[in-house]
Every structure is written in structure tokens, then in C-alpha cells.
C-alpha positions as CSV (number, residue, x, y, z in Angstrom):
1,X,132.9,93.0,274.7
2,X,132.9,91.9,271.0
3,X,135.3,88.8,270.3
4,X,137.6,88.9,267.6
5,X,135.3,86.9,265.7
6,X,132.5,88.5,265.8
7,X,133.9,91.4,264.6
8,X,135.7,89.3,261.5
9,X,132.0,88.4,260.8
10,X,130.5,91.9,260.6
11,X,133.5,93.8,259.6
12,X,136.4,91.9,257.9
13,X,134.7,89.1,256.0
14,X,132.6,91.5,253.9
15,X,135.4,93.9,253.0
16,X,137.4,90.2,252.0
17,X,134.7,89.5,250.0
18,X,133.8,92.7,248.6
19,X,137.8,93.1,247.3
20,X,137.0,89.7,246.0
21,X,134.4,89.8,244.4
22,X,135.7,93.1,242.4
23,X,139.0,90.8,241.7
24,X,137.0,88.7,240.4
25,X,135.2,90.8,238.1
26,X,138.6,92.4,236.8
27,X,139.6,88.6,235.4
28,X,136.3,88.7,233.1
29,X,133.5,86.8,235.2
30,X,130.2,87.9,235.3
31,X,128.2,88.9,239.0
32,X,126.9,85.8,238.8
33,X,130.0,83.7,238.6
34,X,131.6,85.5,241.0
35,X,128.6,85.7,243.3
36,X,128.5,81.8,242.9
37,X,132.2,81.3,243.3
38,X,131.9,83.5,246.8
39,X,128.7,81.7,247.7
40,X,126.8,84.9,248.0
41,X,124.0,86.3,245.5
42,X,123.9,88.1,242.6
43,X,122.7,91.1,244.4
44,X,125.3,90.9,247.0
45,X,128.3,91.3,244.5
46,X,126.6,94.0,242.9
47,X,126.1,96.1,246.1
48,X,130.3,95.1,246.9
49,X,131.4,96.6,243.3
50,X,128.8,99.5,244.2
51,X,130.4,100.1,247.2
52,X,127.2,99.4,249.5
53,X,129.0,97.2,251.1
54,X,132.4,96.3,252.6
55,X,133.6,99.3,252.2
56,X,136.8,99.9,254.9
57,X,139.6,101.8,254.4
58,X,142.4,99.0,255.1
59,X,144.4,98.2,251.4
60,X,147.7,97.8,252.8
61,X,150.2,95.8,250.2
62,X,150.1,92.6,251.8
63,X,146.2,93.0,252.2
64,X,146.0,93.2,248.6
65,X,148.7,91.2,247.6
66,X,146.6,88.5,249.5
67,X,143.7,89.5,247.8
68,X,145.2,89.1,244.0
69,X,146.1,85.4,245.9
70,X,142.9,84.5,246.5
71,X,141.2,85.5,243.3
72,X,144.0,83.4,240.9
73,X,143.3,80.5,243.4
74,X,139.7,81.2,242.9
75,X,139.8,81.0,239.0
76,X,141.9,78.6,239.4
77,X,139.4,76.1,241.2
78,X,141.3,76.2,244.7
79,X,139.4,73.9,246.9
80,X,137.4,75.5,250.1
81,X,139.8,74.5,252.6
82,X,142.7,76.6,250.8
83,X,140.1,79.6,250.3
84,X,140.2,79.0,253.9
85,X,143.6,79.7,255.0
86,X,143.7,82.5,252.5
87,X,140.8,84.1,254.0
88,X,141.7,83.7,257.5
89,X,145.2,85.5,256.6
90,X,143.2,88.0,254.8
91,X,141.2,88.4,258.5
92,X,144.4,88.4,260.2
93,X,145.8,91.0,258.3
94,X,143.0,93.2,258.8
95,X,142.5,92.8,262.1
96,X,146.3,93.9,262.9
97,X,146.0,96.5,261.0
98,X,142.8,97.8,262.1
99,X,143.8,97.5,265.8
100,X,146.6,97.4,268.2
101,X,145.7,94.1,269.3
102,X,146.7,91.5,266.7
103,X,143.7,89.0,266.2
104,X,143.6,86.2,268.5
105,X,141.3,84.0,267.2
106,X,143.6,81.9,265.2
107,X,145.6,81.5,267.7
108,X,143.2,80.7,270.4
109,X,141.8,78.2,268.5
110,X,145.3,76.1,268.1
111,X,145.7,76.1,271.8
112,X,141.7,74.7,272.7
């Protein structure tokens, strides 16, 4: 059994970061800053604008519409908790799209 989770982890949190990172990079920061913004490395950026990695097929509108979200709040110095939310929508939105189950684990989570 994989929990939802674990498959965010593997699965949904690099494509986030991967259409992030390349958002990013569209406004006019370097690798670096964007790799430093995303709290990844250099290298890690590089191999999401190569397409190495985080490369899935989901870029429904409100997917990316969350996405162009995320990067303005990101330039424009969001705090970690908002990134947050943003990317745990992002998640949610791949997850349900991805699936026929819609993800669970936010809602899990409020109940515990």
C-alpha cells in the first residue's frame, strides 16, 4: 500500500517544484536563486528545467494557475508557511487529477 503521502513525496512534490523552479526562471532569477528560494541545489534546478526530473504529464489550468501563484508569492518574499498552503493545493490538485481517489491526507490530518 503507498499512502497518499508517500506518493506526494516521490511523485507530486518534484513535478511542484520542477514547474517552480522553471517559473522562476521565466521572472529573470538565476538557478541559483531559484535553487535557493526552493531550498534545493543548483544542480537540482538544472536537471527540473532539463527535464530529468519531475517530469508528469498533469498541467491542468488550475494546476498552473496555482503554479503562476506560487512563483509571484515566491518573488515576492511569501513566508514558508504560505508556500505551504500553496504547495499542499498544488499536491491536492495533482493528486485528484492523477487518481480517482481525491488525496486524503489533508483531510486526515484535520480530523487526528
Amino acid at each position: 500500500m503507498i499512502f497518499p503521502c508517500e506518493k506526494a513525496v516521490w511523485y507530486n512534490l518534484p513535478q511542484i517544484r520542477a514547474d517552480i523552479a522553471a517559473g522562476l526562471v521565466k521572472t529573470g532569477m538565476t538557478q541559483s536563486q531559484a535553487a535557493k528560494k526552493l531550498g534545493v541545489t543548483p544542480a537540482a534546478v538544472s536537471q527540473y528545467l532539463n527535464k530529468k526530473r519531475g517530469q508528469q504529464p498533469v498541467k491542468s489550468k488550475p494546476y498552473l494557475e496555482e503554479i503562476d501563484n506560487a512563483v509571484r508569492q515566491i518573488v515576492e518574499g511569501a513566508s514558508s508557511q504560505e508556500l505551504q498552503s500553496i504547495v499542499c493545493n498544488c499536491c491536492h490538485i495533482i493528486t485528484a487529477e492523477t487518481s480517482e481517489e481525491n488525496s486524503q491526507c489533508h483531510d486526515n490530518a484535520m480530523q487526528d
